[in-house]
C-alpha positions as CSV (number, residue, x, y, z in Angstrom):
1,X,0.0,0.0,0.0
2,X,1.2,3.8,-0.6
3,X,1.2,5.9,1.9
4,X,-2.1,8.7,1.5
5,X,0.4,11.6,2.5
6,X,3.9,11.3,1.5
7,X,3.4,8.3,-1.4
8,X,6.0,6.1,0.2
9,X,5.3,2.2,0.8
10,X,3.7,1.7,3.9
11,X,5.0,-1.4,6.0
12,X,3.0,-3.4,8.1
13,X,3.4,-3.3,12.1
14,X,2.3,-5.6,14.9
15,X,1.3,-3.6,17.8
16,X,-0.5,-5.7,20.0
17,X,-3.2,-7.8,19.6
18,X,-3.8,-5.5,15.8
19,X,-1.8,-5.2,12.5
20,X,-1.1,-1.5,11.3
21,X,0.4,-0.2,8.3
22,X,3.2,2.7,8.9
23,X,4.7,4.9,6.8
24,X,8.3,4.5,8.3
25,X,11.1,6.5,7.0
26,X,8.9,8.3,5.1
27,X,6.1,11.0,6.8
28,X,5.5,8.6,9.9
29,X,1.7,8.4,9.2
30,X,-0.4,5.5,10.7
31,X,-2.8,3.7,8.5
32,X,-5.9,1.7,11.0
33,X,-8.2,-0.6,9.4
34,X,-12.1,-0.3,10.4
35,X,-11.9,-0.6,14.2
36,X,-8.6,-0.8,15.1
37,X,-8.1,3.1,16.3
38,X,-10.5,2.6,18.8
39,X,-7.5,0.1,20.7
40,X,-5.3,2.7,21.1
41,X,-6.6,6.0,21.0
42,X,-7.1,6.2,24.9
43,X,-3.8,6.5,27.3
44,X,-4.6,3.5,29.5
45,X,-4.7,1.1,25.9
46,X,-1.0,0.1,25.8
47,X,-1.1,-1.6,22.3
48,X,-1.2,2.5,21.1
49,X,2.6,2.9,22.9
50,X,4.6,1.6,20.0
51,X,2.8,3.6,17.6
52,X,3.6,6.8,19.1
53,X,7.0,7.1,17.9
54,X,7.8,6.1,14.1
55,X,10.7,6.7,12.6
56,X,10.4,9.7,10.1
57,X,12.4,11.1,7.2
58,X,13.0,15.2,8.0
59,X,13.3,15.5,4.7
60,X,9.9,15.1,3.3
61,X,7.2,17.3,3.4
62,X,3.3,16.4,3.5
63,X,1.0,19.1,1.5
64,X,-1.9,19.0,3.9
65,X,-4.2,21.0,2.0
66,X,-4.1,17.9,-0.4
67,X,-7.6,15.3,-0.7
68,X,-5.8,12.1,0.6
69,X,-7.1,8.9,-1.4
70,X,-7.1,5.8,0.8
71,X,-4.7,3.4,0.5
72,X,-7.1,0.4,0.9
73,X,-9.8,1.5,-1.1
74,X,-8.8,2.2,-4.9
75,X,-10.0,5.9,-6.1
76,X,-11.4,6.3,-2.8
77,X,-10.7,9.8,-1.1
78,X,-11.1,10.2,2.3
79,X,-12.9,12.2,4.6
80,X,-11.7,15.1,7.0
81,X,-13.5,15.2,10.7
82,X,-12.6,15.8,14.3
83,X,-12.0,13.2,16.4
84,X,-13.3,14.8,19.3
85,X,-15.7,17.5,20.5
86,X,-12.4,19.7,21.6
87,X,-12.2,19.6,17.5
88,X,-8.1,19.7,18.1
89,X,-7.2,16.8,15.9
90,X,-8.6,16.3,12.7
91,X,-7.9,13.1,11.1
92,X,-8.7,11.5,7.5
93,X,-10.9,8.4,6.9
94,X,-12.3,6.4,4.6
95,X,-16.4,6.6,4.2
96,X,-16.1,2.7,2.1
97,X,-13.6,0.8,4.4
98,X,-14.0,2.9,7.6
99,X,-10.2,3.0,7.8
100,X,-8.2,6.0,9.4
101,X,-5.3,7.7,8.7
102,X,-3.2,9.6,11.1
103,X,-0.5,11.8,10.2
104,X,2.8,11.8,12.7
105,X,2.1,13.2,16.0
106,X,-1.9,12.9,15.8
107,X,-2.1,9.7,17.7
108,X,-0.2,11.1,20.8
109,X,-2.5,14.2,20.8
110,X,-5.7,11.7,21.1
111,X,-4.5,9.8,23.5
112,X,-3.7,12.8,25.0
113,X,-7.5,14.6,25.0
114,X,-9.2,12.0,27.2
115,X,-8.2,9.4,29.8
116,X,-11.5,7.0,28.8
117,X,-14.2,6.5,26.9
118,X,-16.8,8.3,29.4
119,X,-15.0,11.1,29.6
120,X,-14.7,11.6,25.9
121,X,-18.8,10.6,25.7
122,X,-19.8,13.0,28.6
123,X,-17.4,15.8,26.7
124,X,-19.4,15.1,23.5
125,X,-22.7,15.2,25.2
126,X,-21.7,19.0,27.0
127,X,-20.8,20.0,23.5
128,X,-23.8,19.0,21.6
129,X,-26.0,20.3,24.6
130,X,-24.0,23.5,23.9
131,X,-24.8,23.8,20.0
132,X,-28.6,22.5,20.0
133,X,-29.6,22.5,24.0
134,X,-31.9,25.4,23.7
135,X,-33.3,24.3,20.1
136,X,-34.0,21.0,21.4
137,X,-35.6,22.5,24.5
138,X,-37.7,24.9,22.3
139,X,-38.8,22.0,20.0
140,X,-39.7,19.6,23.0
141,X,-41.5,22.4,24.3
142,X,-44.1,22.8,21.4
143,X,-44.2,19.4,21.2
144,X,-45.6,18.6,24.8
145,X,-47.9,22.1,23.9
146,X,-49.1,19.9,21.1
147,X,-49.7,17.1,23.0
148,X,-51.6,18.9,25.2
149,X,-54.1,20.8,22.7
150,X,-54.5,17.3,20.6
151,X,-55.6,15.6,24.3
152,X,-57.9,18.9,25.3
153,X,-59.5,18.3,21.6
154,X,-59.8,14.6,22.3
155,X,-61.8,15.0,25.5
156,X,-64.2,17.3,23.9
157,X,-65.0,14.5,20.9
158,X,-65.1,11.8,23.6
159,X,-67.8,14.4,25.8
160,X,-70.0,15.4,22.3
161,X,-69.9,12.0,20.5
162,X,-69.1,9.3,23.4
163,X,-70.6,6.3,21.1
164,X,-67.6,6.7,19.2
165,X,-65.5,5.7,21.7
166,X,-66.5,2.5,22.1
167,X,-63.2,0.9,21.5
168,X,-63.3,-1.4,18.1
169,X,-66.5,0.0,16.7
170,X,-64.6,2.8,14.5
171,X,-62.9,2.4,11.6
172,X,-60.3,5.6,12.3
173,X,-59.4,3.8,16.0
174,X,-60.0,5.6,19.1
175,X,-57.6,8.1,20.8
């Protein structure tokens, strides 16, 4: 496989219990097939240790303004995202594989962001109450205002036309 960043031939790592492809000597990317981040981006995962330091070439440079392509997936290019609600690290991966690619240095700054899975979870719940909290209030709001005018209409059918609540004798079903 080519590396997405520099073009060099990535070389396939054990680390652990997983197989990684590394771009070593070249930009000292890290390549993660579907599901095999998730084993090492927290601090307490030790399989993540020996990918923290790969041996890079100073002399080559990595145009990060480029699309990547992903090395898995032919013609493929990848996707850009945030790893993270503190949006600090911004990695590449591939929407038809689900790989990830992580240039030099990234991995150490995720492991770095949260010490477990709750705490990443709880940050990304404060952050999305942050963005949409009051929308979502608002909405739930008019909903339950809804609710409450739909039931107030329903009790007024049930007191002017009780014979059509006789459950199973309408065609529409009851409220």
């Amino acid at each position: 496989m080519k590396c997405p960043a520099c073009s060099s031939t990535l070389q396939e790592v054990e680390a652990g219990e997983i197989k990684v492809d590394v771009c070593r000597n070249g930009c000292g990317g890290v390549w993660f097939d579907n599901f095999e981040f998730k084993k090492v981006d927290e601090q307490h995962e030790s399989t993540g240790e020996s990918l923290l330091e790969i041996d890079r070439n100073p002399n080559v440079t990595v145009d990060y303004s480029v699309k990547r392509q992903c090395p898995r997936c032919e013609d493929q290019p990848m996707l850009k995202h945030f790893v993270s609600a503190k949006r600090e690290v911004e990695v590449d991966e591939c929407p038809a594989c689900g790989g990830i690619w992580l240039d030099t240095g990234e991995l150490r700054s995720i492991r770095a962001q949260y010490a477990t899975e709750e705490e990443r979870a709880a940050a990304a719940n404060e952050y999305f109450q942050s963005v949409f909290g009051e929308e979502l209030a608002a909405m739930k709001s008019k909903s339950e205002e809804h609710a409450r005018k739909a039931g107030r209409f329903a009790r007024l059918f049930r007191f002017l036309c009780p014979s059509a609540y006789i459950k199973g004798k309408q065609d529409w079903g009851a409220f």
